[in-house]
Structure formats: structure tokens, C-alpha cells
N, C-alpha and C positions, 0 to 999 in steps of 0.2 A: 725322758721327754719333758721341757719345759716346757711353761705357758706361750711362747713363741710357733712351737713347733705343734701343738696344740690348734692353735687358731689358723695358721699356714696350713695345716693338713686339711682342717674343716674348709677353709676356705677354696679351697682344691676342690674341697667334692663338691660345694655349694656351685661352682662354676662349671660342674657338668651336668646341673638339673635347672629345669623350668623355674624358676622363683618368681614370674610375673604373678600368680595367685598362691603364693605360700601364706600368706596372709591369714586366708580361709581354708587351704587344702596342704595338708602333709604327704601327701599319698607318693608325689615323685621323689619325696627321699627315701620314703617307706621301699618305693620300688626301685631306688639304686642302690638300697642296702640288702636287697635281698631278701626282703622280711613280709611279714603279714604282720596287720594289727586286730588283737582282739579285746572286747571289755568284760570286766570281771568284777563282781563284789569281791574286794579284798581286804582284808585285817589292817583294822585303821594304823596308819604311819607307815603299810605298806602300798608305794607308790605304781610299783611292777617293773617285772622281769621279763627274762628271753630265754627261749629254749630253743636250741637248733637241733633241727632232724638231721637225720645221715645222710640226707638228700642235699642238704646244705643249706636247707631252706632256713631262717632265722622267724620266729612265732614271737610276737613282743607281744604280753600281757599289759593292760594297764587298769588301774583301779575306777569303775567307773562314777562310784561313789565321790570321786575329787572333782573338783572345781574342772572346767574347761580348760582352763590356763595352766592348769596343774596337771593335765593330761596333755595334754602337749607337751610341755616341756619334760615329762617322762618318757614319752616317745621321741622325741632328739637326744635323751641323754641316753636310750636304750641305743640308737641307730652308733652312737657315739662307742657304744663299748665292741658295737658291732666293727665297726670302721676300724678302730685303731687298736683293736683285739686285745682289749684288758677286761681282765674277768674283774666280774662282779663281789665290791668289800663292803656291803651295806652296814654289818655287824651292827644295828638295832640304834645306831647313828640319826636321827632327824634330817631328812636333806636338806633340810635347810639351814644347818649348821656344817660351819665349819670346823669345829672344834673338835681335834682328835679323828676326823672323817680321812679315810684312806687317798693318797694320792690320785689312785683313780679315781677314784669318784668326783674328786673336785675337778680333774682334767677334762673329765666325761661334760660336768657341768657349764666348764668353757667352750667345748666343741656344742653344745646343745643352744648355750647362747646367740652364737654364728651362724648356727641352723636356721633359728625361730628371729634372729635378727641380721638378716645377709647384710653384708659390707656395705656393698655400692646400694643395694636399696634404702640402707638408713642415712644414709649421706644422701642421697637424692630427693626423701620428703622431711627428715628434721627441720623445723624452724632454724632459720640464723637470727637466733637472738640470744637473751639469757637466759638460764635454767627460768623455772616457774612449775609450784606445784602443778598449774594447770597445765603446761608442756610437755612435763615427766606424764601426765596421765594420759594425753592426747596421745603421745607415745604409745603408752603400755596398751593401751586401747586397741590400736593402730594393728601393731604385732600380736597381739593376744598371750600379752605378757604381763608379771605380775609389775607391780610400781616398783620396786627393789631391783628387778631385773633391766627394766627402762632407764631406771635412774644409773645405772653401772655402765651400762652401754651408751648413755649420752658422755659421761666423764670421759671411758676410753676415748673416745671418739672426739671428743670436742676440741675445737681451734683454741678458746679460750683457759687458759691456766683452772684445771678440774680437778676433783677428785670424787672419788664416794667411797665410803665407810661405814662397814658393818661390822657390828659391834652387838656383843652375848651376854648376856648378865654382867653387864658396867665392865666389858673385858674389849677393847679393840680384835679382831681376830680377822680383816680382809679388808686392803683399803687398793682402787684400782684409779689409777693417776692415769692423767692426758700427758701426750707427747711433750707438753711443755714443760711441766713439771719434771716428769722425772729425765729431762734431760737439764733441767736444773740442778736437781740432788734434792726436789722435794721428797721426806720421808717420813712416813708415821708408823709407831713401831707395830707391829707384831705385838697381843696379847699385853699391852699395856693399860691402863686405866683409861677410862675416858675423861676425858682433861676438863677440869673443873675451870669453868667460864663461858663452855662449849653451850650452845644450843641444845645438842644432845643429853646434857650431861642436867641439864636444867629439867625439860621435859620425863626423863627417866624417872626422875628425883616424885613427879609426881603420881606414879605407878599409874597410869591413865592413857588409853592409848590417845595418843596427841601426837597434831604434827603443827611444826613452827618454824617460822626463818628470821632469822635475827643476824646484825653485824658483830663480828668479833675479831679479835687480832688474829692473825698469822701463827705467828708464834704459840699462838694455843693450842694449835693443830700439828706443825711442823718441827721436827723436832732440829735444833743447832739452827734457829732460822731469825732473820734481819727481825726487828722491835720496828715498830710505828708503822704497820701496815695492817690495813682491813680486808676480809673478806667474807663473802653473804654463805650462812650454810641454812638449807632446808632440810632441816631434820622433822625424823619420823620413828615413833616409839608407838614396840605392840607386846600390847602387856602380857600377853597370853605368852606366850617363846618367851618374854624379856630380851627382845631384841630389838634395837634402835639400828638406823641408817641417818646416814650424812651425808647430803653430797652439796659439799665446796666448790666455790667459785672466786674470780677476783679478775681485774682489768688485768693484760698484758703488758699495761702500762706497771700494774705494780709488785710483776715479778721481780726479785733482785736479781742483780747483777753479778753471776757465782760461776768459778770453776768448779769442775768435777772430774775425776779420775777414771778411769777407763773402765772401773765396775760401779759408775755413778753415782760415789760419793763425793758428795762437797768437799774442796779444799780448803785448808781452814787459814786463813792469812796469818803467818808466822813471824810480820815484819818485812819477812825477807832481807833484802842487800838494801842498806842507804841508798838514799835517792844520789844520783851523781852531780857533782857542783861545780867542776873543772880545777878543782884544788887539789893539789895531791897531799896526800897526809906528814906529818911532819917526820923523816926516816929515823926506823927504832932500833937498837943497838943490836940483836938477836942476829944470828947467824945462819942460812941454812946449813940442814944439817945430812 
């Protein structure tokens, strides 16, 4: 099950519940998953679980020691393991890393996104303008979502050339591109360095939780990508995890001009066939053979 099939599923179930006040109320996913929710002091870094009776009924514990935002979003990534029937790989994992974190779980975490952020309602009150700290937060606000989850969900989504970028101890490890991009061939790698020039890479640099937005090239971010173009990243480093987020923008107008191959890699211009000039060359002595 890819990330495609993933969000296609979520959004199936999201379409046969009430979301006019999911905003403030979880309770009609709670009750199209078959579950009950209950709160629990639990062992710090544990978020919560589910136990289903023989009755079929599903019991989502969640921690109630965490944050608002934080319980919520455990209770969609619970309803998520519920729905799409993958048992539970926490193995003592951070959820909030990506790093070495079991396929499900990070699946679980995209169904949970869809949940707590439905399709058509985030496209019906985002702002049409550019990213702005204050946007991302008006956002996270809005849905009762953390700024890292807001700022992911504006990139997928967004008309204008996006991305965002989470990154773990100076290590890239999840970057999630707008339709335009990655039907470009924009790509930043998997578990590479964060690239020295980047906004991020500055702010890190000064072990301080800080957030900032500066211009820089293209190419500092993209990897096999056109020289002499700019885009705004608003990054954000938290010292405590050592983990920074990016989320990249840039005009439409200053996408390049790229083929890409059927599994969305750039074609690389190899020259090709001379341009044609109406001259035919002058005949070589060689014979076919």
C-alpha cells in the first residue's frame, strides 16, 4: 500500500462522515470506526493504543498528559490502524520521527493527516496567497494541528511550486512536493545532508529553537536542477528532537522547463539529433552491411 492508496482510502472514509465540525469534534470518525475513546496517564513517548473486544468493538486509549493537538492526532492515527487493518510497530520509535519508523506507522500518519485535515475543507478556507509564518499557523490553529503538520498539508496541496522538508539531526528524512513539482522531477534526496546555504542549515547551526525565512537558490534544495533561480524557504529548528522543517516556495513562473520519464525522473538533455538545416551531409564511402 502506497502513499496514493493511503490518502484515496482516507479520503473515502472522510466522505462518508459529518466534517462540518471536525474541527472541534472527532466523535463521527470515532463512530464510523467502530471505537470508543478513552484518556489515560501514560508513559511519557507513549502516545496510545487500541484494543478490540470480541464484540468488535475497538477501545482507543490515548495519553492525556499530551498536548490537545497531540491527542488528536493519536486518535486519527489510531482510527487509521483501525480502517486499513495494520497492526501496531511503535517499537520505542518517537512519532514523530521518521527515521527507521515501521511502514505502518508512517502510513497510519498519512491517513491521520486527512482525517484531522479533510481535502475539500482545506481547500475551501486556505488563504490564496503565499506561505507566511503567520498562514502556516492561522492554519494549524484552524484544524487543531501542530505547525509541522499545517505546513506539510499546505505544500501537498498548494497550486504554487511547494515543498516541505523534515529533517533529524542535520539528516533530510521526508520531503512532501505540490503537484507541480513533482510533476516536474523536482527531488530532494532521502537521508542526505541538509545543504549548506539552506535556511535550515543556518538556523540549526545555531542549536536554538528558531524560525526564519530567507531567499536562496533552487539548486540548493533540488537535486540535477537549472542554476540562477530563487526560492523563499520558512524554516523552523527545535532543539529539543534536533529537528528542523522547510517549507519551499517559488513563482510558477520560475519552474523550469523539464521532461520527465514515466517514474518522474528528469530527462537529462543528452544533445540529442542535430538541429536539421535542409543540407544533406556529404555521402560516406561505408557500405551497409
Amino acid at each position: 500500500m502506497d502513499e496514493a492508496d493511503v490518502r484515496q482510502r482516507a479520503r473515502a472514509f472522510v466522505a462518508k462522515v459529518d466534517v462540518s465540525n471536525i474541527r472541534e469534534d472527532l466523535s463521527p470518525y470515532v463512530a464510523a470506526a467502530n471505537a470508543r475513546v478513552k484518556k489515560d496517564d501514560l508513559d511519557e513517548g507513549e502516545s496510545g493504543y487500541t484494543i478490540t473486544k470480541p464484540n468488535g468493538k475497538h477501545i482507543i486509549t490515548v495519553n492525556s498528559l499530551e498536548t490537545d493537538e497531540r491527542q488528536r492526532f493519536t486518535i486519527c492515527h489510531e482510527i487509521a490502524h483501525i480502517v486499513l487493518d495494520l497492526e501496531s510497530s511503535h517499537e520505542e520509535v518517537p512519532s514523530w520521527s521518521y527515521a527507521k519508523r515501521h511502514p505502518n506507522e508512517v502510513a497510519c500518519d498519512t491517513f491521520a493527516a486527512e482525517l484531522l485535515m479533510p481535502y475539500q475543507l482545506w481547500l475551501s478556507v486556505v488563504p490564496k496567497e503565499e506561505p507566511s509564518l503567520e498562514l502556516i499557523q492561522q492554519m494549524a490553529d484552524l484544524f487543531g494541528t501542530s505547525f509541522p503538520a499545517a505546513a506539510s498539508r499546505f505544500a501537498s496541496l498548494s497550486d504554487v511550486p511547494c515543498a516541505f522538508v523534515t529533517m533529524e539531526r542535520g539528516a533530510v528524512r521526508y520531503a512532501a512536493r505540490s503537484t507541480s513539482l513533482r510533476q516536474a522531477g523536482a527531488w530532494i534526496s532521502p537521508r542526505s545532508v541538509i545543504p549548506a546555504g539552506s535556511v535550515a542549515h543556518r538556523i540549526r547551526f545555531t542549536g536554538n529553537n528558531t524560525t526564519d525565512t530567507g531567499e536562496v537558490s533552487q539548486d540548493v534544495w533540488f537535486d540535477n536542477w537549472e542554476k540562477g533561480l530563487d526560492l523563499w524557504e520558512l524554516s523552523r529548528h527545535y532543539a529539543r528532537t534536533d529537528t528542523t522543517t522547510s517549507l519551499l516556495w517559488f513563482d510558477g513562473e520560475d519552474l523550469p522547463d523539464v521532461e520527465v520519464n514515466r517514474f518522474g525522473a528528469r530527462v537529462e538533455d543528452d544533445g540529442g539529433l542535430s538541429e536539421l538545416t535542409g543540407e544533406l551531409p556529404w555521402p560516406g564511402r561505408s557500405k551497409r552491411r
